[in-house]
ROSELO-906840 format. One line per field, with one value per residue (C-alpha): residue number from 0; chain; x, y, z. Coordinates in nm, 4 decimals, padded with zeros to 6 digits, always signed. Layout:
<rs>
nr NUM,...
kette A,...
x X,...
y Y,...
z Z,...
</rs>
This chain:
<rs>
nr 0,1,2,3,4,5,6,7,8,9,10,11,12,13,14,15,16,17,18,19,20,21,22,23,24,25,26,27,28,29,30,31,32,33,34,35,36,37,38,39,40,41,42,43,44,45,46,47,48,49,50,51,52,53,54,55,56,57,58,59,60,61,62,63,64,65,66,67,68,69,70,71,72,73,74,75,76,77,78,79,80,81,82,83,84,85,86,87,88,89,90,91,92,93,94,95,96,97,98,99,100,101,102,103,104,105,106,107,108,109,110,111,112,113,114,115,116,117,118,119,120,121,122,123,124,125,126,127,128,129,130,131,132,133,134,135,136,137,138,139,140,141,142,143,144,145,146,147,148,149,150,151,152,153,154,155,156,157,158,159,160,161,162,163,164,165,166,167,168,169,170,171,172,173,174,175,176,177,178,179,180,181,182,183,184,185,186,187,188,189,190,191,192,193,194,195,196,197,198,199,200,201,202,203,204,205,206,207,208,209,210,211,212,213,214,215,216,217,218,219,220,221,222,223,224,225,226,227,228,229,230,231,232,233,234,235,236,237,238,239,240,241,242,243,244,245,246,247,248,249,250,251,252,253,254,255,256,257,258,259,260,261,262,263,264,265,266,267,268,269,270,271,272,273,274,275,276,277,278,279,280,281,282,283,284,285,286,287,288,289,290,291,292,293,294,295,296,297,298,299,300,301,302,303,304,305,306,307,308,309,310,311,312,313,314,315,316,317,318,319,320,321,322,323,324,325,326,327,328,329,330,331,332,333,334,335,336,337,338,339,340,341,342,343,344,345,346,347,348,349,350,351,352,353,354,355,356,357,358,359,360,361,362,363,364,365,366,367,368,369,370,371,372,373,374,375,376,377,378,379,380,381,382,383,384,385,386,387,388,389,390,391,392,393,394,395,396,397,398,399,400,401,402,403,404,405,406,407,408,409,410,411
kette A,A,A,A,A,A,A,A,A,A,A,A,A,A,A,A,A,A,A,A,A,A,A,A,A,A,A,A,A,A,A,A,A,A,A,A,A,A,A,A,A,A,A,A,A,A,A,A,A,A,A,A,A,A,A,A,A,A,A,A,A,A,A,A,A,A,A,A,A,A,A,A,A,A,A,A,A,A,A,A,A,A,A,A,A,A,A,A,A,A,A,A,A,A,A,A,A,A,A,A,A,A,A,A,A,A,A,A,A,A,A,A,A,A,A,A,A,A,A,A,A,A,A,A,A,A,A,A,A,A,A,A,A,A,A,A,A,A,A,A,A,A,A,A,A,A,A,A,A,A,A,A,A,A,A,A,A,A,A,A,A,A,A,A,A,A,A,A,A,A,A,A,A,A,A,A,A,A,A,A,A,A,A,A,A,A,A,A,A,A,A,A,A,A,A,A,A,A,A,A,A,A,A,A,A,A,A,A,A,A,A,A,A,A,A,A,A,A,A,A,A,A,A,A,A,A,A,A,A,A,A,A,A,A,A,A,A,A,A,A,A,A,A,A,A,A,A,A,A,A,A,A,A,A,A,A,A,A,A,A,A,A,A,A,A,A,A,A,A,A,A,A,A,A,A,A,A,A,A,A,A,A,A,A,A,A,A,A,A,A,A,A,A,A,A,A,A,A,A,A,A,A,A,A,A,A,A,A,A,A,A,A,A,A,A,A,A,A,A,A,A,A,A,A,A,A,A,A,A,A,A,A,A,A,A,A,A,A,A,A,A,A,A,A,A,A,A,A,A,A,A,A,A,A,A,A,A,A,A,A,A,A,A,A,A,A,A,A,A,A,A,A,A,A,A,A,A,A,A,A,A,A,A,A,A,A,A,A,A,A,A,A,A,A,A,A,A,A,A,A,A,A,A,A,A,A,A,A,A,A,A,A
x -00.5094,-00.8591,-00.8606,-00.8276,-01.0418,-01.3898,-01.7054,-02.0174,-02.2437,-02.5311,-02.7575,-03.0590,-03.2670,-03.5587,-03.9012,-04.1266,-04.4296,-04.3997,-04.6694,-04.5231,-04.1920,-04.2369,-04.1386,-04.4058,-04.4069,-04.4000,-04.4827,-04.2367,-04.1389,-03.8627,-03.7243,-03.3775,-03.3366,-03.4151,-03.2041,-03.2723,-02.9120,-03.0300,-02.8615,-02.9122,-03.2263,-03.4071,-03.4401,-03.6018,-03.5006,-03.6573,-03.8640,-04.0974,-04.0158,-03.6688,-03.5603,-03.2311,-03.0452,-02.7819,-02.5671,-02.4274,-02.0392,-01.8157,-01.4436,-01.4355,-01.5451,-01.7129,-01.9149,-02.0242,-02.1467,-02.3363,-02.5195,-02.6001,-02.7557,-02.9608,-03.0755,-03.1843,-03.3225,-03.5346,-03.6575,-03.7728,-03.9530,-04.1231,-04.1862,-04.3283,-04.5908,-04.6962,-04.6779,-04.3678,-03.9989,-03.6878,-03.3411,-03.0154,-02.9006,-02.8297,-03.1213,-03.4258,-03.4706,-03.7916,-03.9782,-04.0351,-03.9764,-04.2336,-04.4325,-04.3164,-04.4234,-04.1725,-04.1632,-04.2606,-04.4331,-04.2252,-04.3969,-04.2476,-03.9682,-03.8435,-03.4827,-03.6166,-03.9252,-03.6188,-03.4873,-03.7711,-03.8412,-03.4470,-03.3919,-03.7386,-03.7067,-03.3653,-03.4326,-03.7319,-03.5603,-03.2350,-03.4587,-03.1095,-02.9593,-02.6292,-02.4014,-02.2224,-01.9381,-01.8245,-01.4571,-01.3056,-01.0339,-00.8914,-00.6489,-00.8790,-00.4997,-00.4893,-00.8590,-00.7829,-00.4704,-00.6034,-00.9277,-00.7047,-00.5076,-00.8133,-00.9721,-00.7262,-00.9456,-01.2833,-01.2737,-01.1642,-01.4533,-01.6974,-01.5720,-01.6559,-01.9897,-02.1965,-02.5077,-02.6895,-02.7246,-03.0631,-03.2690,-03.6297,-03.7048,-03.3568,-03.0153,-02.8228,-02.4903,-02.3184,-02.2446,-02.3186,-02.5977,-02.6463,-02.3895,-02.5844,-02.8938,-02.6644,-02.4335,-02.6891,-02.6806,-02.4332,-02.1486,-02.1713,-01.8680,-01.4633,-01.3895,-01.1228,-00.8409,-00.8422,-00.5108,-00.6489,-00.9906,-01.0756,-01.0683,-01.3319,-01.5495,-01.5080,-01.6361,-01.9202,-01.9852,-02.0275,-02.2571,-02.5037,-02.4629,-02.5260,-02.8381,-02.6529,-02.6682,-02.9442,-02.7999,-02.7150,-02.5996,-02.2638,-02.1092,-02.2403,-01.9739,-01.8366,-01.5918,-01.6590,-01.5347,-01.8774,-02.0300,-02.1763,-02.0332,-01.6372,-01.5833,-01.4868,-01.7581,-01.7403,-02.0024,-01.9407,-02.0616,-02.3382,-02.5904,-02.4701,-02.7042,-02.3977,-02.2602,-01.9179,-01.8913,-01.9985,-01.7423,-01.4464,-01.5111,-01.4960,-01.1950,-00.9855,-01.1296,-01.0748,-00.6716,-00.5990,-00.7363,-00.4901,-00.1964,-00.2886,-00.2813,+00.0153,+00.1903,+00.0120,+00.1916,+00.5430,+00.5112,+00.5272,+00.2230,+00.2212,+00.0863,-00.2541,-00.3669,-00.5548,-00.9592,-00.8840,-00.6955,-00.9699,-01.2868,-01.1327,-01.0692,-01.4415,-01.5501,-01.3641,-01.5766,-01.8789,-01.8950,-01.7014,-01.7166,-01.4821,-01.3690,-01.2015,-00.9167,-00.7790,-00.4752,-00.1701,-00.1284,+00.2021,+00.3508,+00.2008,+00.0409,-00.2746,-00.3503,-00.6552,-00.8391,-00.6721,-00.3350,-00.4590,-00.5800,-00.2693,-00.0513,-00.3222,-00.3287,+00.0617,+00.0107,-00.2243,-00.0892,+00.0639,-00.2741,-00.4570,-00.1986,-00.2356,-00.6067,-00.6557,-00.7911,-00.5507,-00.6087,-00.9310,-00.9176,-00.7071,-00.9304,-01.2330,-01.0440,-00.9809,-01.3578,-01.5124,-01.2977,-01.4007,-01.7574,-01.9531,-01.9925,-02.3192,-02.4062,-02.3539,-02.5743,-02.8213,-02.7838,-02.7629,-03.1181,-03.2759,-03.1595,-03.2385,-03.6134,-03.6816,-03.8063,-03.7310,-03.9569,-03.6855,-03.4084,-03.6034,-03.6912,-03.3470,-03.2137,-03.4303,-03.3443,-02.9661,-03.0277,-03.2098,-02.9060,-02.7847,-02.3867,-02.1893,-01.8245,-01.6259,-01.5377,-01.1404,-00.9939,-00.7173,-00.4300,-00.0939,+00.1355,+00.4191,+00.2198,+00.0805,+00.4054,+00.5721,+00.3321,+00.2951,+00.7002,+00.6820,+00.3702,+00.6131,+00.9248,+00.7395,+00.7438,+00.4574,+00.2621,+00.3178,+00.0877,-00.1392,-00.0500,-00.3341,-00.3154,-00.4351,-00.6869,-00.8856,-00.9026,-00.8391,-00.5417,-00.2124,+00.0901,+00.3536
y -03.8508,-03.7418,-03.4199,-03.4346,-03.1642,-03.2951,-03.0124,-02.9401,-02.6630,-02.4791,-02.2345,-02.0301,-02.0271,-01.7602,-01.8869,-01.6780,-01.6704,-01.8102,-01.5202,-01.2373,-01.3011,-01.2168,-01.4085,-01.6266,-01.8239,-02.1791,-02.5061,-02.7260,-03.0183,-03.0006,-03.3473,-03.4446,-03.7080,-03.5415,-03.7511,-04.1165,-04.2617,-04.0665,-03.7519,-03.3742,-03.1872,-02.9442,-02.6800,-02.3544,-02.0041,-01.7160,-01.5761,-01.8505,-01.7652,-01.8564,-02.2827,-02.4152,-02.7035,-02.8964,-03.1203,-03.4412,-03.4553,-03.4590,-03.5427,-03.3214,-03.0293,-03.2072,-03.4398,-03.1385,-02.9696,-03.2617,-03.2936,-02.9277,-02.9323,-03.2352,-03.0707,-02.7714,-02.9517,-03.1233,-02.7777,-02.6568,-02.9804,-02.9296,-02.5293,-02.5878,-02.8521,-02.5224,-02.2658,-02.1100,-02.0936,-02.1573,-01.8520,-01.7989,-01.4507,-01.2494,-01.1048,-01.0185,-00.7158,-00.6052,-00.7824,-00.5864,-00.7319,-00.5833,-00.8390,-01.1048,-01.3969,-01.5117,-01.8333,-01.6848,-01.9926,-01.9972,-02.4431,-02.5133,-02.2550,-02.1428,-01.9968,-01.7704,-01.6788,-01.5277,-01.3418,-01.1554,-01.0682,-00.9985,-00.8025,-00.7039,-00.5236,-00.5774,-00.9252,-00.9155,-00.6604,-00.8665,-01.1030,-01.2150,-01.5251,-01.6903,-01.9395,-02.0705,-02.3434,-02.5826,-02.7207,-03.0355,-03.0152,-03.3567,-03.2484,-03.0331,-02.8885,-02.6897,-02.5811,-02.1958,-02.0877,-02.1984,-02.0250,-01.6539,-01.7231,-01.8049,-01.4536,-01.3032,-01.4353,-01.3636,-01.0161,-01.2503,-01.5402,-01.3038,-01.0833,-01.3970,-01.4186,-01.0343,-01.0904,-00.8878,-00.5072,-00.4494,-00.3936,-00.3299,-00.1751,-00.0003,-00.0195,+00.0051,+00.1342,-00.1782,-00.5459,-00.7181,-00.5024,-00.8170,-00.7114,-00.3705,-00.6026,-00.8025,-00.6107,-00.4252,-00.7430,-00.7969,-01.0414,-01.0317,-00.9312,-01.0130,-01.2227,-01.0840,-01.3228,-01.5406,-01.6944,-02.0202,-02.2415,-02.2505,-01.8688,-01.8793,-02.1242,-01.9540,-01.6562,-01.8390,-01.9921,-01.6636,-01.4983,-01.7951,-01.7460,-01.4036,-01.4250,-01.2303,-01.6390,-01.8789,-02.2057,-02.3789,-02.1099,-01.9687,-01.6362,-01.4894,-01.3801,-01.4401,-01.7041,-01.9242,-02.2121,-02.4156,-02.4915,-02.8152,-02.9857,-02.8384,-02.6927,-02.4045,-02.1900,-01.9717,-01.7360,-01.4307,-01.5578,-01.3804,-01.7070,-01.7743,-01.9182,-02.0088,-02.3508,-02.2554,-02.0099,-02.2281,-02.4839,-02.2242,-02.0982,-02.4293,-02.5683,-02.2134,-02.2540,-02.6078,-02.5987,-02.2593,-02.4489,-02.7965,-02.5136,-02.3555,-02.6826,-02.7897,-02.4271,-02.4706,-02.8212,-02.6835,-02.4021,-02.1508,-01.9798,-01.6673,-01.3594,-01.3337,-01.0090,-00.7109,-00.6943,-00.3709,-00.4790,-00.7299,-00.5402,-00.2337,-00.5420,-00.6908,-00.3191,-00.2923,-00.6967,-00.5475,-00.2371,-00.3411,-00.7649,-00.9125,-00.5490,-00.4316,-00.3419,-00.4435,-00.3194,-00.5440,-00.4266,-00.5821,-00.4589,-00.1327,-00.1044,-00.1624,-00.4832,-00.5913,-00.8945,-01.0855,-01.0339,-01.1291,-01.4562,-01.4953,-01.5053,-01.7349,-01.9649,-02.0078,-02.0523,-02.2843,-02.5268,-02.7776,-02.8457,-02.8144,-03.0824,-03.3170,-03.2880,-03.3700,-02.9662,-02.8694,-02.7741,-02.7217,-02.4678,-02.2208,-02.2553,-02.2281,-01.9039,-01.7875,-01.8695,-01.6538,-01.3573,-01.3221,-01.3377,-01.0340,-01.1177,-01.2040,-00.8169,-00.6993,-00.9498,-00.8291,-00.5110,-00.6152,-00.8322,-00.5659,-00.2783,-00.5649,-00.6628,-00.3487,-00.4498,-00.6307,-00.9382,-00.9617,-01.0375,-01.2709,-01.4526,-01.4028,-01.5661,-01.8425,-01.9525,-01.9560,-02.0999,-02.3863,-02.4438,-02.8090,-02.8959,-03.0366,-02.9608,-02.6560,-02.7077,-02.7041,-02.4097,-02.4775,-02.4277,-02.3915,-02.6226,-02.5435,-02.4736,-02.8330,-02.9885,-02.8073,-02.8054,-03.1739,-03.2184,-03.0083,-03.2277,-03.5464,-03.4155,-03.3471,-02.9470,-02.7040,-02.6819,-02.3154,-02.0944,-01.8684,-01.5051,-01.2051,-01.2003,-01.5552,-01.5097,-01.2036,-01.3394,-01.6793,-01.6657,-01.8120,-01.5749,-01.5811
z -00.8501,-00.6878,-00.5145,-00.0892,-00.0903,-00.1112,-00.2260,-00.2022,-00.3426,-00.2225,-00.4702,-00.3855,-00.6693,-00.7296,-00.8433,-01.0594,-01.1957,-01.5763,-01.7247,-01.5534,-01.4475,-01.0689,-00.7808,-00.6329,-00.3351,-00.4230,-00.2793,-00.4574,-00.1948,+00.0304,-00.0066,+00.1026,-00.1911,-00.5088,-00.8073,-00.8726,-00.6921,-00.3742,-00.4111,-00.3639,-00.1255,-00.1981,+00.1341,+00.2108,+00.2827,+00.4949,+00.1739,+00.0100,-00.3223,-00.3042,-00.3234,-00.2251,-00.3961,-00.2169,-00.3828,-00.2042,-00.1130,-00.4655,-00.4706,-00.8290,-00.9886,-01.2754,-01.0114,-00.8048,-01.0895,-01.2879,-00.9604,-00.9174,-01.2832,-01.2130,-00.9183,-01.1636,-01.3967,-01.1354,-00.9790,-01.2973,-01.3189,-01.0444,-01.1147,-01.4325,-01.2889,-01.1367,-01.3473,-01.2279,-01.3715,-01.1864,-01.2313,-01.0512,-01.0199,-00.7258,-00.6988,-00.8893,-01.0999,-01.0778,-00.7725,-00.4508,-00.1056,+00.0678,-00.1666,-00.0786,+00.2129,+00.4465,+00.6513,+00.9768,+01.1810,+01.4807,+01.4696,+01.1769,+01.0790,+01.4548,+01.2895,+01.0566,+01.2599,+01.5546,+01.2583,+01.1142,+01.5309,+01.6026,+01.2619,+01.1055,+00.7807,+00.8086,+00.7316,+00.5461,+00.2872,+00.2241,-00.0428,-00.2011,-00.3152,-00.3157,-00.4288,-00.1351,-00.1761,+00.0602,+00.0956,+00.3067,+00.4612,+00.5227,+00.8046,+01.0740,+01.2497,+00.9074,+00.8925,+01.0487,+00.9375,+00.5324,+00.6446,+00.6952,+00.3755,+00.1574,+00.2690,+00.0191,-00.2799,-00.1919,-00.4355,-00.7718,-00.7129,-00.6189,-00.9383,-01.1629,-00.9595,-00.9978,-01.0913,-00.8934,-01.1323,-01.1030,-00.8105,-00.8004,-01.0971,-01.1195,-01.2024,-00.9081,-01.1033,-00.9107,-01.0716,-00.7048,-00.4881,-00.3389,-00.0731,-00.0211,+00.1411,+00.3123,+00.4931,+00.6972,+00.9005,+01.1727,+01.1836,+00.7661,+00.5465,+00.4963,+00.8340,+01.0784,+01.1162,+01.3827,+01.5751,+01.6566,+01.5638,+01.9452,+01.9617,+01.7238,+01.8495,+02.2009,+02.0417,+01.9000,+02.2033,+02.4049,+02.1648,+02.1818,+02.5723,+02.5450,+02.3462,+02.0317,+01.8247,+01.8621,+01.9987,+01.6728,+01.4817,+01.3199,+01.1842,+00.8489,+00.7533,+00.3505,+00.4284,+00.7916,+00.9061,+01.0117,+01.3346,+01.2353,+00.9072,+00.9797,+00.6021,+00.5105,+00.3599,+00.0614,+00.1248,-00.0851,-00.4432,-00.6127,-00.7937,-01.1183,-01.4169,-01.5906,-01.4724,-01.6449,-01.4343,-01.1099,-01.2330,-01.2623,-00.9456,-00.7635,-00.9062,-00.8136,-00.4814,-00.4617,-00.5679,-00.3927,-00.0620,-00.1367,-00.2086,+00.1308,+00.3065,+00.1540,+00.2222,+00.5911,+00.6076,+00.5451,+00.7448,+00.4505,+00.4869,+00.3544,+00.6380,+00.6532,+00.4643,+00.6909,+00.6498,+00.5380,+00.2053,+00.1297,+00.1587,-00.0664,-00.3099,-00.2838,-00.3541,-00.6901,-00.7360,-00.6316,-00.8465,-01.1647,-01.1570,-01.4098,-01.5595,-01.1839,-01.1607,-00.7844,-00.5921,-00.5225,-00.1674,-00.1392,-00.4684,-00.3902,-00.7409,-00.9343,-01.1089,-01.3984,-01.3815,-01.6118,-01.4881,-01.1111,-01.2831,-01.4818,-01.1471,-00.9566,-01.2239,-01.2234,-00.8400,-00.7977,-01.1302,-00.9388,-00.7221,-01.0696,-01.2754,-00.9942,-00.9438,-01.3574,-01.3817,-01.6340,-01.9156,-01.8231,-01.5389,-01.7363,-02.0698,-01.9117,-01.7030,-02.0579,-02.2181,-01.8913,-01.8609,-02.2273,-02.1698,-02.0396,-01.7178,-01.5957,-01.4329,-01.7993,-01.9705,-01.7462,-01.9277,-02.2401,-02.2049,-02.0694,-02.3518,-02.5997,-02.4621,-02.3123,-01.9850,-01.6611,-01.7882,-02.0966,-01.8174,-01.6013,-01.9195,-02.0397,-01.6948,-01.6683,-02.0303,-01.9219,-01.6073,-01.7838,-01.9887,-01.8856,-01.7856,-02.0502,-02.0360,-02.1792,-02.5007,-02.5605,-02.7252,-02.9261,-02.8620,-03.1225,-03.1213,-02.9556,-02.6389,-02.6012,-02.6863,-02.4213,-02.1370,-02.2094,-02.2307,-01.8396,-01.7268,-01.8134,-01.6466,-01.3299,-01.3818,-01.3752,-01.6988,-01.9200,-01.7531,-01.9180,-02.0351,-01.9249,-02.3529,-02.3379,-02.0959,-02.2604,-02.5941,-02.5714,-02.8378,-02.7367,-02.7712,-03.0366
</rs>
């Protein structure tokens, strides 16, 4: 059965220069049909050295994320013809902003021209880049109340997502300072919850009236419902060079929102949690990534990573079975929460090579790394026989233990 909830990705890349390993302004084209069936665009963001690839609409996880690597391997294509190298990661380690040219030609690039005069260093400073996911709701009555459930897991994707350690020459301490740049903007940050969707597009509404929005824009914040396309917009994610990791991240997000729709649909919704709960969570993500440990504000305790997955994974199973995700989502859960994540590797390229230029050339070899599914890890026996005896009677495959999940080894 093919998911309801249909995808799409968006991924600011950075360009560098290939000899030195500093961003560069490019002039790669902006074309809104990159791959040979007519798929993908590339588009532009308010600092020239940064590209954005869009993938088309995807019913799956795997489709979404073949695209997105086409659309990679086609902007290093094009960056090569030029000298330059393509790399996802939050942000770069070494480049300064004050460097760097902005679109600023009010002719051609009117939006981003009104932010560098609205916000001025503000936004010329916040030279960052994302992975921002896109989910379809098929029901638009359901779109808000899934919207103030789905807050909850903004900390745990954006824990899979740091990337972002370094920051001009030093180590920030932090796994995302991403969120550092970006939160000196207004209107950025863990949304409020709101009772209704025409609250919030009131809202919207007035702030364009009252100059505080240009006509045809939305809220910034990490998770929005959108004023044009009507998807809910994951926001928060750090860019990722691995495409594992991009693919993880999309199917949780994609099940958790049919569980949410489904809970919204029988009325069982559980109570939106306060801002306050969320951002301490997304602080724990920002500074620690994968090795947090966040608080379980309704069990009044503290929880690790891999036991937070462990209970989302047994949530969201049913959504996953149905969807064809499973086994896959919980081994490739298992593979990443292994890995350093990608913060750490940072580190680790940089103690290795010795300079900056070691992790830019470090990133850009990983980001050039082309999709090809996670290999299975096996699994004993007894597991597969009985998660395929509960898939066959209709019941919720075994879920995976924490144990599982940080080594990858099934449980006696």
């Amino acid at each position: 059965m093919q998911p309801a909830i249909t995808l799409g990705i968006e991924e600011e890349l950075q360009v560098v220069d290939a000899r030195t390993g500093a961003l560069v302004a490019h002039d790669i084209p902006l074309v809104k049909h990159v791959l040979p069936d007519g798929s993908g665009a590339f588009g532009c963001e308010i600092h020239k050295c940064a590209i954005e690839l869009q993938t088309s609409i995807a019913s799956h996880p795997d489709m979404a994320i073949r695209t997105l690597s086409a659309l990679r391997n086609a902007a290093r294509t094009q960056a090569a013809l030029r000298g330059q190298k393509v790399l996802a990661a939050g942000l770069h380690p070494f480049s300064q902003w004050k460097h760097q040219a902005v679109h600023e030609d009010t002719a051609h690039y009117p939006h981003y021209a009104h932010l560098l005069h609205e916000f001025g260093d503000i936004a010329r400073s916040a030279m960052s880049f994302g992975l921002h996911i896109h989910l379809g709701l098929p029901d638009p009555q359901y779109r808000m109340p899934v919207m103030n459930a789905l807050r909850s897991v903004l900390p745990d994707v954006l824990a899979l997502s740091v990337s972002s350690p370094f920051h001009e020459g030093r180590d920030t301490g932090l796994a995302s300072w991403r969120h550092s740049l970006l939160g000196r903007y207004p209107r950025m940050g863990i949304p409020d919850v709101w009772p209704d969707e025409k609250t919030y597009f009131d809202s919207i509404a007035m702030l364009r009236r009252l100059g505080s929005l240009e006509p045809d824009q939305g809220m910034w914040d990490d998770l929005r419902l959108h004023h044009r396309y009507g998807t809910l917009e994951v926001r928060i994610c750090d860019a990722v060079h691995s495409l594992q990791r991009i693919w993880l991240i999309v199917a949780l997000l994609q099940c958790e929102t049919a569980i949410l729709m489904q809970e919204a649909a029988n009325g069982g919704l559980p109570e939106p949690e306060p801002r306050l709960w969320i951002e301490e969570n997304k602080w724990r993500a920002r500074r620690y990534g994968t090795a947090a440990t966040f608080i379980d504000w309704r069990r009044n305790e503290t929880i690790s990573v891999e036991a937070r997955f462990e209970r989302w994974l047994e949530r969201i199973l049913p959504a996953a079975t149905k969807f064809n995700l499973w086994p896959q989502i919980e081994l490739t859960a298992a593979s990443v929460l292994r890995e350093k994540n990608e913060a750490d590797q940072q580190r680790t390229w940089y103690l290795q090579g010795g300079s900056f230029e070691a992790v830019v050339n470090g990133l850009a070899d990983a980001t050039a790394v082309s999709w090809t599914p996670p290999a299975p890890i096996r699994r004993n026996r007894r597991d597969i026989s009985e998660s395929s005896k509960a898939a066959n009677q209709g019941r919720n495959p075994l879920p995976a233990s924490s144990a599982f999940l940080r080594t990858g080894r099934p449980t006696s």
